[in-house]
Backbone as a printed PyTorch tensor [residue, N CA C, xyz], in Angstrom:
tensor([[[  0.8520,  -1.1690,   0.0000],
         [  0.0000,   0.0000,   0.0000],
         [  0.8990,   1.2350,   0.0000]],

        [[  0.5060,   2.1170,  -0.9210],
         [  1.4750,   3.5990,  -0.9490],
         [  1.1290,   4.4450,   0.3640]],

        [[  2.2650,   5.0850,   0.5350],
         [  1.7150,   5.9720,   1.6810],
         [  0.4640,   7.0250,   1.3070]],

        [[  0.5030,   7.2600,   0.2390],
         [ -0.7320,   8.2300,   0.0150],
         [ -2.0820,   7.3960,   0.2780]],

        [[ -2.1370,   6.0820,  -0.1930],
         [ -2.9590,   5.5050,   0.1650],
         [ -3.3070,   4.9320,   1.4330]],

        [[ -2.4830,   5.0360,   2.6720],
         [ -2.5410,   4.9940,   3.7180],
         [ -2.6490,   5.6310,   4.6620]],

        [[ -2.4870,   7.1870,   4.2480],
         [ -2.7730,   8.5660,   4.3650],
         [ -4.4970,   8.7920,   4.6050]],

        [[ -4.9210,   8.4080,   3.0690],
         [ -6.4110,   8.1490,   3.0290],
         [ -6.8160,   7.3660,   3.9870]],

        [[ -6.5350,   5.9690,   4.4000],
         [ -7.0680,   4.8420,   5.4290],
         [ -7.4490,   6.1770,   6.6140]],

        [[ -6.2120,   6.2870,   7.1240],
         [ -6.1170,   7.2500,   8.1670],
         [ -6.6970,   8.1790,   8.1280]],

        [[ -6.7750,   9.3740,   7.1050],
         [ -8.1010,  10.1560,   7.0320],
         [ -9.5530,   9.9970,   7.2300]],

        [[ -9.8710,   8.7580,   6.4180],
         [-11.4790,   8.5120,   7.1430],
         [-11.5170,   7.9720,   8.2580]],

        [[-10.8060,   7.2360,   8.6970],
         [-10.7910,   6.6800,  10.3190],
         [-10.6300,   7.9940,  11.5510]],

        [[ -9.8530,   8.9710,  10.9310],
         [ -9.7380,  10.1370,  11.7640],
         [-10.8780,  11.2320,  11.6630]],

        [[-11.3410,  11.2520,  10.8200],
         [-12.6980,  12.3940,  10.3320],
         [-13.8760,  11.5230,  10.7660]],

        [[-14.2360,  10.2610,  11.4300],
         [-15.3000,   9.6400,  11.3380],
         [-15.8360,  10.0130,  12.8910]],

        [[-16.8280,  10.8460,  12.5110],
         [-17.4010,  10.9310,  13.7950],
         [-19.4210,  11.2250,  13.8570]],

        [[-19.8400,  10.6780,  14.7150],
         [-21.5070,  10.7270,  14.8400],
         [-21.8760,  11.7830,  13.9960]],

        [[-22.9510,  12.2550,  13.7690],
         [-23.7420,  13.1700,  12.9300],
         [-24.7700,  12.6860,  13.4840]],

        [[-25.6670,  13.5670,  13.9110],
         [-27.3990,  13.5400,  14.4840],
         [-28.3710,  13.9410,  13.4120]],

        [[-27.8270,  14.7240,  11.9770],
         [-29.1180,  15.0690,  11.5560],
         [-28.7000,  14.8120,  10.3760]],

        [[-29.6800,  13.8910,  10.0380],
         [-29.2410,  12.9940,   8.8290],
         [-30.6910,  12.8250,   7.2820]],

        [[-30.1570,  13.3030,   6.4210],
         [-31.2940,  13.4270,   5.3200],
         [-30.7120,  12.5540,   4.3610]],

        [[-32.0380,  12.2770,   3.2900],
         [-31.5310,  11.3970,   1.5490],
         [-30.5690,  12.2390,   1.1630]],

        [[-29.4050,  11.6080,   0.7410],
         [-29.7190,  10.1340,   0.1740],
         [-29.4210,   9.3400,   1.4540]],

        [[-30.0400,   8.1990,   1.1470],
         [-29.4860,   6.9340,   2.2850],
         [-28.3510,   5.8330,   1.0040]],

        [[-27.7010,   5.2260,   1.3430],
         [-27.1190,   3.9210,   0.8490],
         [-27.7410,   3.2080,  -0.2900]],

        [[-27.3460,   3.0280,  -0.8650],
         [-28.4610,   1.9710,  -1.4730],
         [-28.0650,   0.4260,  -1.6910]],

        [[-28.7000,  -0.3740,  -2.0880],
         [-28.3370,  -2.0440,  -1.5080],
         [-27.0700,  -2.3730,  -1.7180]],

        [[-26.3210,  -1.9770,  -3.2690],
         [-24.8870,  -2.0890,  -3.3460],
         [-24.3670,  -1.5010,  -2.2560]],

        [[-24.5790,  -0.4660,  -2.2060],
         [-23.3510,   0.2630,  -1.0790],
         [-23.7830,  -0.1900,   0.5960]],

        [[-24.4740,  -0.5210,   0.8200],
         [-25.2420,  -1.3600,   1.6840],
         [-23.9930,  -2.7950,   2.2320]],

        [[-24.2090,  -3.6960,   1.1070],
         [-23.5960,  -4.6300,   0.7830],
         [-22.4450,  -4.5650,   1.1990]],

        [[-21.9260,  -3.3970,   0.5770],
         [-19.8930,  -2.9340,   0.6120],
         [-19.9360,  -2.9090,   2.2010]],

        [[-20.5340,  -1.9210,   2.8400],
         [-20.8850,  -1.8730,   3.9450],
         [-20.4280,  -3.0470,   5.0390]],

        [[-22.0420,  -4.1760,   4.7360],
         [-22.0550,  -4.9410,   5.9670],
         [-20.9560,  -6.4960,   5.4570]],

        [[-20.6180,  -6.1850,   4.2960],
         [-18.5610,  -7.0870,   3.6530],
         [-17.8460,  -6.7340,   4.5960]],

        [[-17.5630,  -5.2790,   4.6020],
         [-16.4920,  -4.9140,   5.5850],
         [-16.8750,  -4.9310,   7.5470]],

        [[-18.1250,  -5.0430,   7.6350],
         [-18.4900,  -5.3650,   8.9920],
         [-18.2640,  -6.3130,   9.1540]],

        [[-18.5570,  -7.2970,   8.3650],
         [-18.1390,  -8.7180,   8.8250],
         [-17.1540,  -9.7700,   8.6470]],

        [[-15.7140,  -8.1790,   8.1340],
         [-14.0750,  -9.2690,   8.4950],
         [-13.8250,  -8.3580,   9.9870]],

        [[-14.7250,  -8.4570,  10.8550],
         [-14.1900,  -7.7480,  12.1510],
         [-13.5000,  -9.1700,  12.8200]],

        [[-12.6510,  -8.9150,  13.9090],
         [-12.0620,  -9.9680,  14.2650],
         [-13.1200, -10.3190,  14.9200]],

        [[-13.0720, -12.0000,  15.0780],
         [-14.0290, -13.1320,  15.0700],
         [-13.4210, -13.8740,  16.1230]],

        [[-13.0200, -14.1460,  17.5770],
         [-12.5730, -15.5780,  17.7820],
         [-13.5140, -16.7220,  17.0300]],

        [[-12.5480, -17.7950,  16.7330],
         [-13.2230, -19.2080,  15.9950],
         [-14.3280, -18.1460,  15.0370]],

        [[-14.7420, -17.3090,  14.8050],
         [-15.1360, -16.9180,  13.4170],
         [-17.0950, -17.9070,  13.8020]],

        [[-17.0520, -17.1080,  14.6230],
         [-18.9620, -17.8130,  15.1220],
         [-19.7970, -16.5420,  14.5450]],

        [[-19.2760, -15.5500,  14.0900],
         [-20.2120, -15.0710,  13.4710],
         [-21.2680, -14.4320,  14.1140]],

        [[-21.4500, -13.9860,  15.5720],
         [-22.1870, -13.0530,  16.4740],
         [-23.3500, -12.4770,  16.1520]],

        [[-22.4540, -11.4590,  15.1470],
         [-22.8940, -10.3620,  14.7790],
         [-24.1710, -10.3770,  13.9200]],

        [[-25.4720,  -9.7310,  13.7030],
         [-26.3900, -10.0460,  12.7230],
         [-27.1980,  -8.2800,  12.8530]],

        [[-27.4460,  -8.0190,  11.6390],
         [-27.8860,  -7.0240,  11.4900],
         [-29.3840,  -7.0790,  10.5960]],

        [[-29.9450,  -5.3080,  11.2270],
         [-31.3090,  -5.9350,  10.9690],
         [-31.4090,  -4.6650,  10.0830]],

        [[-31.9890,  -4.4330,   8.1880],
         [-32.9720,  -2.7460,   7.7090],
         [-33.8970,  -2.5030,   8.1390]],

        [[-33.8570,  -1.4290,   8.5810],
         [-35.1310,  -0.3310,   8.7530],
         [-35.1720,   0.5740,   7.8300]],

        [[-36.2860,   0.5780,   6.4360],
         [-36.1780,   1.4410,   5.9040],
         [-37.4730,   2.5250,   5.6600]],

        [[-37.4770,   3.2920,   5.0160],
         [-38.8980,   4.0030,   4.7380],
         [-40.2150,   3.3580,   5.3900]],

        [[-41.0370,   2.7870,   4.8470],
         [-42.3110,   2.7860,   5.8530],
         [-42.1360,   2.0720,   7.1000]],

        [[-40.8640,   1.0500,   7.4910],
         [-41.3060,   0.2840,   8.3350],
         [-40.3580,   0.7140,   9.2570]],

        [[-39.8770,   2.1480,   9.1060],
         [-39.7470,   2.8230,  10.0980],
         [-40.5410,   3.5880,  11.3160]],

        [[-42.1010,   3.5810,  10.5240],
         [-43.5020,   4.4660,  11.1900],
         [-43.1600,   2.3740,  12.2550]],

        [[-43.7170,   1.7240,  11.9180],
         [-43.9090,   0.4310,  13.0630],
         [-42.7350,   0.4250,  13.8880]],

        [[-41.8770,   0.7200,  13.1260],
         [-40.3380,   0.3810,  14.3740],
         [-40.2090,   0.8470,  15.6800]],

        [[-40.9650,   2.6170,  15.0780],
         [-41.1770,   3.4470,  15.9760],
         [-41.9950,   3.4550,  17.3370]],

        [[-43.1670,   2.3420,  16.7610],
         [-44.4220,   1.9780,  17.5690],
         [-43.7030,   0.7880,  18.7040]],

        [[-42.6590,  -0.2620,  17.6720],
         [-41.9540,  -0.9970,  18.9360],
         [-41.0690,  -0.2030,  19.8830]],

        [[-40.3730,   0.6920,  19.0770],
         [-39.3670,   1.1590,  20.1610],
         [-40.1180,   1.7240,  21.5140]],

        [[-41.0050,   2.4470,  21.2820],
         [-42.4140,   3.0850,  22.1580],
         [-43.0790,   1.9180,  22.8050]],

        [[-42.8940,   1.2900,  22.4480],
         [-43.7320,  -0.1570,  23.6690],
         [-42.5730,  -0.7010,  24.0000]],

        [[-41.0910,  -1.1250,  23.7700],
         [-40.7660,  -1.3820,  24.4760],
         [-40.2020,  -0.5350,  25.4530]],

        [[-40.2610,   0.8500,  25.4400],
         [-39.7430,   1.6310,  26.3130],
         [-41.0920,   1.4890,  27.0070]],

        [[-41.9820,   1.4930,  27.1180],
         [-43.1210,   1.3120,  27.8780],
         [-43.4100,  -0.4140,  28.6780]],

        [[-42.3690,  -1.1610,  28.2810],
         [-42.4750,  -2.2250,  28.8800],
         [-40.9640,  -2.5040,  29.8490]],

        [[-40.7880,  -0.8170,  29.8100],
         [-39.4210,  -0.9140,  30.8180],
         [-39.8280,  -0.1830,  31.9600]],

        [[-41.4980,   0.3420,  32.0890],
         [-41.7040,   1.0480,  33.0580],
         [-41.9600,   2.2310,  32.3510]],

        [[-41.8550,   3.0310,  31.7000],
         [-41.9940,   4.4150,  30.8760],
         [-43.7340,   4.7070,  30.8210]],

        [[-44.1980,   5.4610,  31.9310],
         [-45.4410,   5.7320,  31.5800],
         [-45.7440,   7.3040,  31.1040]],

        [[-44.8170,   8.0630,  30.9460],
         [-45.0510,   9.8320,  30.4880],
         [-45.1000,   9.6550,  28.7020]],

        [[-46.2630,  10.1360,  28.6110],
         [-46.8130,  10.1520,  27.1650],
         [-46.0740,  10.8730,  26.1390]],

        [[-45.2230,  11.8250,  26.3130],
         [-44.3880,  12.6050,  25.9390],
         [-43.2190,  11.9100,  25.8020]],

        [[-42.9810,  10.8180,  26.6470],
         [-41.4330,  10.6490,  26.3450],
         [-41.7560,   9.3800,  25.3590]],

        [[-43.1570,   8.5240,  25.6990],
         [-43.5580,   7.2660,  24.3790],
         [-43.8730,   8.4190,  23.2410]],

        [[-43.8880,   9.1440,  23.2420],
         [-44.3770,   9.6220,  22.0350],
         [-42.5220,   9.8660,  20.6840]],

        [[-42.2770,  10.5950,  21.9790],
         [-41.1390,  10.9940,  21.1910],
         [-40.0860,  10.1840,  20.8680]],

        [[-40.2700,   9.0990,  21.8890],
         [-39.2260,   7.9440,  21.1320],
         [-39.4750,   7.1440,  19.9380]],

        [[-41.4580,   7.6270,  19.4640],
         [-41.9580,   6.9380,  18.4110],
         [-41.3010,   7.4470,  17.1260]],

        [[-40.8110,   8.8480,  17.4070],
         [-40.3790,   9.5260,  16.0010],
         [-38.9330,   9.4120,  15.9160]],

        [[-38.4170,   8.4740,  17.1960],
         [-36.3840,   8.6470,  16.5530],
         [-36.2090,   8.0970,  15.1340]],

        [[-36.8370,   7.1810,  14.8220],
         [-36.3840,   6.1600,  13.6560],
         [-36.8040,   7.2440,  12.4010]],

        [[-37.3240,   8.2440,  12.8940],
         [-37.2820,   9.2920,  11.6530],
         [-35.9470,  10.5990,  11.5900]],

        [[-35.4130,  10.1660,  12.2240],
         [-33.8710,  11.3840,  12.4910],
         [-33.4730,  10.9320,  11.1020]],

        [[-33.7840,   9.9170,  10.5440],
         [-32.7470,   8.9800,   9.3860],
         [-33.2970,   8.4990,   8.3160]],

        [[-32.5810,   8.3620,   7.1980],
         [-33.6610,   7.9090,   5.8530],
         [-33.5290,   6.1140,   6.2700]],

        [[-32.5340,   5.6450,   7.3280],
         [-32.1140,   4.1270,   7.0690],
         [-31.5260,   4.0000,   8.5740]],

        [[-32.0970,   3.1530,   9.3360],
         [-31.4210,   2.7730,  10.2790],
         [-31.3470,   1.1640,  10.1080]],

        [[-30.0880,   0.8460,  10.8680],
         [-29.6640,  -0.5700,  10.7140],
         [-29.2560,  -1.1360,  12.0360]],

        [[-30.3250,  -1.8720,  12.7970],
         [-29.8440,  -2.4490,  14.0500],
         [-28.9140,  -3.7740,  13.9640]],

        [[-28.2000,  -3.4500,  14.9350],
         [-26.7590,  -4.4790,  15.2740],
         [-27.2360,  -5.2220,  16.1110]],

        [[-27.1400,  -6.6530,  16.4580],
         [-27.3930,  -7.3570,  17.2590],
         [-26.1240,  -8.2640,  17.7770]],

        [[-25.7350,  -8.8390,  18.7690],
         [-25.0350,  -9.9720,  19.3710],
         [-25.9150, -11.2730,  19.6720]],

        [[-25.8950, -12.0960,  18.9060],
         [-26.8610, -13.5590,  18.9290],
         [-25.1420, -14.8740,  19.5030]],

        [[-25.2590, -14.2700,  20.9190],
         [-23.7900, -15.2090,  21.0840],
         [-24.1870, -16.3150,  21.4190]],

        [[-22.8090, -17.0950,  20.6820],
         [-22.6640, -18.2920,  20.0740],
         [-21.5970, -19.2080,  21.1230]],

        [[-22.6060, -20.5990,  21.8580],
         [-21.7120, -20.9260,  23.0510],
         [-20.6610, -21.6300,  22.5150]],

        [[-19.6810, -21.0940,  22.9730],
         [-18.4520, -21.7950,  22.4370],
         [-17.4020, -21.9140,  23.9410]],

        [[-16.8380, -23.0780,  24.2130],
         [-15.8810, -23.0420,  25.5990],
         [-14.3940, -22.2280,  25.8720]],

        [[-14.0440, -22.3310,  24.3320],
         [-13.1420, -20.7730,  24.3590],
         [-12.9500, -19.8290,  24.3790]],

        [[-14.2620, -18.9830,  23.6000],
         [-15.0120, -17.5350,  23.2530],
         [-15.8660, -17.1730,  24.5860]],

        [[-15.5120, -16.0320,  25.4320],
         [-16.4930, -15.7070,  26.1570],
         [-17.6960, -14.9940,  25.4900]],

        [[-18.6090, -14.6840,  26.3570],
         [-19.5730, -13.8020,  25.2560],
         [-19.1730, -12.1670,  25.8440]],

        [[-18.0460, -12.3740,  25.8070],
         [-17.5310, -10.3370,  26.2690],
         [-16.7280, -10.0980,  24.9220]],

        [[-16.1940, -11.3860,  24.2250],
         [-15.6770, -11.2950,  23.2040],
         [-16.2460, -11.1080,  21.7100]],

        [[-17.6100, -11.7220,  21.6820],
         [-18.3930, -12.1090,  21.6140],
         [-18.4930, -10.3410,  20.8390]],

        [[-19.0500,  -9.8300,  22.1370],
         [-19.9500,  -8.1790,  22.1610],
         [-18.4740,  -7.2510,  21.5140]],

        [[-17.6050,  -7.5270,  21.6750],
         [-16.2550,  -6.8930,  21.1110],
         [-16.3610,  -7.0040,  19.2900]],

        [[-16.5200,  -8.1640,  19.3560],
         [-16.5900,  -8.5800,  17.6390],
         [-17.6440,  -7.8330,  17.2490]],

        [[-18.4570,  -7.5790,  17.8570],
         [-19.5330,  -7.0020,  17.1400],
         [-19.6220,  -5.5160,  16.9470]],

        [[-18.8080,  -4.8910,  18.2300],
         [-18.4250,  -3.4750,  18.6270],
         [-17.3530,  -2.9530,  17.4850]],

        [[-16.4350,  -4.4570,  17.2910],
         [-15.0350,  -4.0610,  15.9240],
         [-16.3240,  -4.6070,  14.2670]],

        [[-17.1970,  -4.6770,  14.1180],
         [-17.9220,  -5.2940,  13.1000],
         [-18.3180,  -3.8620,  12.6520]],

        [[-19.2980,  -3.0260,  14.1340],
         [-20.1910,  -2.0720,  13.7550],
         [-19.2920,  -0.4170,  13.3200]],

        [[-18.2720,  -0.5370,  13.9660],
         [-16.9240,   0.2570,  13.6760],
         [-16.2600,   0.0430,  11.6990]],

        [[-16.3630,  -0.9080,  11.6030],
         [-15.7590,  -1.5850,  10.1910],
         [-17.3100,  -0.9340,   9.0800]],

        [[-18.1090,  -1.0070,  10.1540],
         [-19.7660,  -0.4840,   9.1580],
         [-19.4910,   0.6960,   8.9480]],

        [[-19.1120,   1.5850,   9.9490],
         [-19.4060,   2.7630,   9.8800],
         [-18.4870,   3.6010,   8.8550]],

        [[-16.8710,   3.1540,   9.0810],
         [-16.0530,   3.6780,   8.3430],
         [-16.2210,   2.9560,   6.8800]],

        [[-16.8000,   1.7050,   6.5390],
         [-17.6720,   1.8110,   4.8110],
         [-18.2730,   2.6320,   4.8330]],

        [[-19.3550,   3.0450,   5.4230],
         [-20.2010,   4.1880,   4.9480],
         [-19.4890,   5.4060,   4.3920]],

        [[-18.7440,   5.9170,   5.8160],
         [-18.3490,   7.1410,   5.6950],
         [-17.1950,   7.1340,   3.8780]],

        [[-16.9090,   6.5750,   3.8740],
         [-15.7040,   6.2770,   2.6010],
         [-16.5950,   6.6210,   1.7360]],

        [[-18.2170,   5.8240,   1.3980],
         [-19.0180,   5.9390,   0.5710],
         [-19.2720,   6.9490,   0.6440]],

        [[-19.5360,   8.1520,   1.3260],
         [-20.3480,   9.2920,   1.3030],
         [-21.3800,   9.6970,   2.2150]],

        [[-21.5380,   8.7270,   3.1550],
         [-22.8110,   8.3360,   4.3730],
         [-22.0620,   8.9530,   5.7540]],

        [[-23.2750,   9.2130,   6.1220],
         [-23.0060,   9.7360,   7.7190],
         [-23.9390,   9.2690,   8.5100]],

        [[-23.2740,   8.7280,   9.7560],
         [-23.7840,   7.8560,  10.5530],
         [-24.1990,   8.4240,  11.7050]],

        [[-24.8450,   7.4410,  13.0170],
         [-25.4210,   8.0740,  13.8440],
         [-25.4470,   6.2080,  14.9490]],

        [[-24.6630,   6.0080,  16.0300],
         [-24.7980,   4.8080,  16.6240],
         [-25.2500,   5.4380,  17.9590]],

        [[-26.4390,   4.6680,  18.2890],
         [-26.7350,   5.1010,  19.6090],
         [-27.4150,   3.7620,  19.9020]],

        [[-27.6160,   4.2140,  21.3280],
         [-28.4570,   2.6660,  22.2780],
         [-29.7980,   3.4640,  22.7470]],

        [[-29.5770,   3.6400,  24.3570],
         [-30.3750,   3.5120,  25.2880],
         [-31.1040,   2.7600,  25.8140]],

        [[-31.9240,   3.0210,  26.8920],
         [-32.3220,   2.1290,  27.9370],
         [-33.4410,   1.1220,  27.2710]],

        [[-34.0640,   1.7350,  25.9040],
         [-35.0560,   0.7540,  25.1260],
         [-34.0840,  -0.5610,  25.1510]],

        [[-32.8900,  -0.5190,  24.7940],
         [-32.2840,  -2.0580,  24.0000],
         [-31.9870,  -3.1270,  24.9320]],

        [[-32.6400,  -2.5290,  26.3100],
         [-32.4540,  -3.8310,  27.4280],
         [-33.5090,  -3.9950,  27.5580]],

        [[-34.8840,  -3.7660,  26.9280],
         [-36.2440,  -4.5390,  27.0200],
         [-35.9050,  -6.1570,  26.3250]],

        [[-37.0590,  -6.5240,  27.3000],
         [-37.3230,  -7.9100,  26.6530],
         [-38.4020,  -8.2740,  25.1890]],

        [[-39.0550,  -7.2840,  25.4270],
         [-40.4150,  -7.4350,  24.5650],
         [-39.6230,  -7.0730,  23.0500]],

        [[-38.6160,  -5.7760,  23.3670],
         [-38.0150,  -5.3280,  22.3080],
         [-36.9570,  -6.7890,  21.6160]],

        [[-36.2740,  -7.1780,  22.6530],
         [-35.8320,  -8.3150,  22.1590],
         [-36.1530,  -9.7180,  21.3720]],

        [[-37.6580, -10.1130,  21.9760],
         [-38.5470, -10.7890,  21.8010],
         [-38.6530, -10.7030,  20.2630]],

        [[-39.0670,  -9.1320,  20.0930],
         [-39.7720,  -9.1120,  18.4880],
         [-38.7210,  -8.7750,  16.8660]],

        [[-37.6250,  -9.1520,  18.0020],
         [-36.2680,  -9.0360,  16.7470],
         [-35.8860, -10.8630,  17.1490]],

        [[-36.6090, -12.0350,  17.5140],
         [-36.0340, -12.9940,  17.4740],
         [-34.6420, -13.3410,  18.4670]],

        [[-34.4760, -12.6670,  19.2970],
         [-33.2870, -12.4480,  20.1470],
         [-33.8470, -13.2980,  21.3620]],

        [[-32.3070, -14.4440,  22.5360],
         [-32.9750, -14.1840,  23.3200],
         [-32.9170, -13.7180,  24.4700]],

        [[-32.9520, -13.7740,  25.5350],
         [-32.7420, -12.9500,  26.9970],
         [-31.6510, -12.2040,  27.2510]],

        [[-30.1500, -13.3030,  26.9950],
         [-28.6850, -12.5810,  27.2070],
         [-28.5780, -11.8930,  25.5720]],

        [[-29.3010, -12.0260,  25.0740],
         [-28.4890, -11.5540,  23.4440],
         [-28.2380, -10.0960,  23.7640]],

        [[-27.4470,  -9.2400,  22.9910],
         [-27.5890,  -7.9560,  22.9620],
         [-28.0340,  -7.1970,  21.9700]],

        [[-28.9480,  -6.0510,  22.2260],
         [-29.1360,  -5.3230,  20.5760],
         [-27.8040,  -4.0510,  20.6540]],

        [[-26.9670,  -4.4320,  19.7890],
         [-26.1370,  -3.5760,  19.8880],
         [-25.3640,  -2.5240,  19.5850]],

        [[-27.1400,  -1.5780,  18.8910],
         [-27.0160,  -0.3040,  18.7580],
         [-27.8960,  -0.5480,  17.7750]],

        [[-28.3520,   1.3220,  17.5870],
         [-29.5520,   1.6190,  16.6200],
         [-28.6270,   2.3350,  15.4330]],

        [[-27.8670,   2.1200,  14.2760],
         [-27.5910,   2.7870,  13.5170],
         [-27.9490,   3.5110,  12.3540]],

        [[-28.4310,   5.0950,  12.6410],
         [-28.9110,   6.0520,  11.9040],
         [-28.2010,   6.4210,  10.7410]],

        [[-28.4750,   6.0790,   9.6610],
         [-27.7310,   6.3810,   8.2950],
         [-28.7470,   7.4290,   7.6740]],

        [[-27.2330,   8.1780,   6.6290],
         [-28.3790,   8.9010,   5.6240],
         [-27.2420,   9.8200,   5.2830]],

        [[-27.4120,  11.0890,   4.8470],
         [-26.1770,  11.9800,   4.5000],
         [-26.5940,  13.2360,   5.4360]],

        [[-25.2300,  13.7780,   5.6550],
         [-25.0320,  15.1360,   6.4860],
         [-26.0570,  16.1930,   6.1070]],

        [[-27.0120,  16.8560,   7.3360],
         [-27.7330,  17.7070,   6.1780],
         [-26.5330,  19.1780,   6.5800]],

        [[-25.8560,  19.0180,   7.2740],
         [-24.6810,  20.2840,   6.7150],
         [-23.1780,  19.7840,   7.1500]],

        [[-22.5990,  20.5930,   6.6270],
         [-20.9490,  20.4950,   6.9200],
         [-20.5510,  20.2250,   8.3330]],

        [[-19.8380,  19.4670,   9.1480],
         [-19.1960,  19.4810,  10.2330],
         [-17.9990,  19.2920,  10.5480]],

        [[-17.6390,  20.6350,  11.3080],
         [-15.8760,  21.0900,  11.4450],
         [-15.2520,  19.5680,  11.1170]],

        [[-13.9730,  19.8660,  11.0340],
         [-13.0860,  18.2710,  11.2170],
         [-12.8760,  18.4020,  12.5030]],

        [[-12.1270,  17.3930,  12.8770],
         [-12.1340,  16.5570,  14.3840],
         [-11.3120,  17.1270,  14.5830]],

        [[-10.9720,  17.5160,  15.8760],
         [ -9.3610,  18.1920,  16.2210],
         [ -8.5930,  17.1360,  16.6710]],

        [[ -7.3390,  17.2070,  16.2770],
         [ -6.0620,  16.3310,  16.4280],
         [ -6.1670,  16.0390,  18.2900]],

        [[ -6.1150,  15.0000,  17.7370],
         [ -6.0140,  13.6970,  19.6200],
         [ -4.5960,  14.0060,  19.9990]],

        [[ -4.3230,  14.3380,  21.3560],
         [ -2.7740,  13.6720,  21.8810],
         [ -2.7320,  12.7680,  22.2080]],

        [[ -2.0170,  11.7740,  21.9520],
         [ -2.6420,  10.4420,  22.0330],
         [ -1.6230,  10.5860,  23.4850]],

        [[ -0.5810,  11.1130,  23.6070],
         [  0.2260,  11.0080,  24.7870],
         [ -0.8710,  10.8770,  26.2550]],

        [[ -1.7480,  11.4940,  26.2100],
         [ -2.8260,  11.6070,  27.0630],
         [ -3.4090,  10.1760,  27.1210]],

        [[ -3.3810,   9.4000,  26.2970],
         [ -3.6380,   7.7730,  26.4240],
         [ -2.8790,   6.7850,  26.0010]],

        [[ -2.2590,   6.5490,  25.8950],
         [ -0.8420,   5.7520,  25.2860],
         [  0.1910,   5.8800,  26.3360]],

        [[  0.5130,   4.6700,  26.8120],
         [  2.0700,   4.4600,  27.8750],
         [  2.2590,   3.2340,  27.0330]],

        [[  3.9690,   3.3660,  27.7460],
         [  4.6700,   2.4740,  27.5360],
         [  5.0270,   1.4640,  28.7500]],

        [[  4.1800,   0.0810,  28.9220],
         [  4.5630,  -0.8300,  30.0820],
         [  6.0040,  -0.8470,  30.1090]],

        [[  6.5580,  -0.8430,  31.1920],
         [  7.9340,  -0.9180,  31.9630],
         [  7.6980,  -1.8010,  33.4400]],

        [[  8.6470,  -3.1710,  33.3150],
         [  8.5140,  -3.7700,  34.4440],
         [  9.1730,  -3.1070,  35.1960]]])
């Protein structure tokens, strides 16, 4: 690989950061594809394959909305205002794509490793996008530890949903990232 071309690697990995307000275009199935290819050479112990992802696109984003709202209501959530407004997140985005952990018992693989592969999978998603032209948006909250929510994605009790990812394009420009010191996190072990 040339350094210019490694220059680039490093550029989108360094410029890749959340975006909250996200309009068309969204992805489309090719670039989709490129996408969840590169999510899924994330490192793997034994290669079990964890990771499973779910589209949310145009209309069956209005129902998604209605689950996310019942299952936040089956976590205890009775203020009508806050079911209401969690009914409209799945509209921040032309495309959201939920991540799941469906771990796989294996006696070598813990399932912490498990949630890692899937954490280095959804990371490998994001920086396809961004390369493509897409701007992303990964969030959780307290909805993705319902059961009911789990229930109706086929998941079961320990599985994890592991994250709501909001796709679509920037609806404006955002500064670049300011340069990390990495000295601030990086040592060198010395016995």
């Amino acid at each position: 690989m040339t350094d210019s071309a490694v220059d680039m690697v490093h550029l989108n990995i360094h410029q890749r950061q959340s975006i909250g307000h996200l309009v068309e275009p969204a992805p489309n199935v090719a670039q989709l594809e490129k996408a969840f290819q590169a999510a899924l050479t994330a490192p793997d112990h034994h290669r079990l394959k964890p990771t499973r992802f779910v589209i949310i696109s145009g209309d069956q984003r209005e129902a998604f909305g209605e689950l996310l709202s019942k299952a936040l209501a089956d976590l205890g959530e009775t203020d009508p205002v806050q079911l209401e407004r969690v009914k409209n997140h799945p509209f921040r985005a032309p495309l959201l794509v939920l991540a799941l952990t469906q771990f796989q018992p294996h006696p070598k693989v813990p399932n912490f490793e498990q949630t890692l592969s899937t954490g280095a999978a959804i990371q490998n998603f994001l920086l396809s996008l961004q390369v493509q032209g897409f701007s992303s948006m990964w969030r959780s909250g307290a909805v993705i530890e319902s059961n009911l929510f789990k229930q109706a994605l086929g998941l079961a009790e320990d599985d994890l949903i592991s994250g709501i990812i909001y796709i679509g394009t920037a609806a404006k420009v955002i500064p670049a990232r300011a340069e990390i010191n990495t000295q601030n996190y990086v040592s060198y072990w010395n016995k």
